[in-house]
C-alpha positions as CSV (number, residue, x, y, z in Angstrom):
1,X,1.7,23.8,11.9
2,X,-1.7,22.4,12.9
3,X,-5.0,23.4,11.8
4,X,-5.9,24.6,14.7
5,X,-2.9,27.1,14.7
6,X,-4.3,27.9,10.9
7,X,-7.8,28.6,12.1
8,X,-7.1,30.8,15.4
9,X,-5.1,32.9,12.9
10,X,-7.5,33.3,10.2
11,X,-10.0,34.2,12.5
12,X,-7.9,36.3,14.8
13,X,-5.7,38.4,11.7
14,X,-7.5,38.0,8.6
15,X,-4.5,39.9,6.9
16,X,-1.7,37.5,8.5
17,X,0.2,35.5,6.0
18,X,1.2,31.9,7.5
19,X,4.6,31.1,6.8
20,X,6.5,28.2,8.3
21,X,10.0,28.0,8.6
22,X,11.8,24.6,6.5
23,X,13.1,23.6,9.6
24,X,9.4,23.0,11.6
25,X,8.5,21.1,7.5
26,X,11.3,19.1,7.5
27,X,11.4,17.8,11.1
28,X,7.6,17.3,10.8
29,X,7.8,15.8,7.8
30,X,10.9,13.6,9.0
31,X,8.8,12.0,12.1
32,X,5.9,11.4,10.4
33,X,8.4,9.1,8.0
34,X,9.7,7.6,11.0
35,X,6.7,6.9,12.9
36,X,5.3,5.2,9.7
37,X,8.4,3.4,8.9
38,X,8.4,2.2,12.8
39,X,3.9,0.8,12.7
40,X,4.9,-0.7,9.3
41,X,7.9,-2.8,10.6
42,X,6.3,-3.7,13.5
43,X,3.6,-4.9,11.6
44,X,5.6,-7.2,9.6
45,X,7.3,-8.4,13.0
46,X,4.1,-9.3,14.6
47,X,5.1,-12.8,15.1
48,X,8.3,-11.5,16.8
49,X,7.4,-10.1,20.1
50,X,10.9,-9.2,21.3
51,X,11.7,-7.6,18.1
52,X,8.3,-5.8,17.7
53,X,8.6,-4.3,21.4
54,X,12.4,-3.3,20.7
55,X,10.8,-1.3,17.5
56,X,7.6,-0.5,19.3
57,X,10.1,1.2,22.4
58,X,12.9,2.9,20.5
59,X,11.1,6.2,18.7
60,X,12.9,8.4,20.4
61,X,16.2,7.0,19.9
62,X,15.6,6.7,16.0
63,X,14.7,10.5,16.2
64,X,18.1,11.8,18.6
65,X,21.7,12.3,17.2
66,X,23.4,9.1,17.0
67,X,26.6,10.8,18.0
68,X,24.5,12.1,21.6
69,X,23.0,8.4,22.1
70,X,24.1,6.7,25.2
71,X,26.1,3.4,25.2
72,X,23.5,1.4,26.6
73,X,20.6,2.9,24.3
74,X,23.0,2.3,21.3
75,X,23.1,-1.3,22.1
76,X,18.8,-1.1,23.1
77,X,19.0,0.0,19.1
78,X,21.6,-2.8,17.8
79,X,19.7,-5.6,19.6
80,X,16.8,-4.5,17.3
81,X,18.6,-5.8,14.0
């Protein structure tokens, strides 16, 4: 789902149709909310080191199964609130 992806097709199989598959839209779509979400409250917490680096540090734990997280990252993520 990149543009590079769109070109090398165009120019490799003029014919090809692109389709993308809602799962690959929707997980896209869903980090780019979180990763904007995540710069935008650690903007506002720019006074707040601790807090700001606890945001800044915890992407990948906002983006995993809450039910697959580890005790001690579920605590890294409470500590944050």
């Amino acid at each position: 789902m990149t543009m590079a992806y769109e070109l090398g097709i165009n120019a490799h199989c003029q014919q090809a149709e692109i389709v993308y598959d809602l799962f690959h839209v929707v997980v896209t779509y869903w980090r780019e909310v979180i990763d904007q979400v995540r710069v935008y409250q650690a903007n506002q917490l720019r006074h707040d080191r601790p807090a700001r680096k606890v945001l800044k540090f915890s992407r990948w734990l906002l983006l995993r199964n809450r039910h697959n997280l580890k005790s001690d990252q579920s605590v890294h993520l409470t500590e944050g609130t």
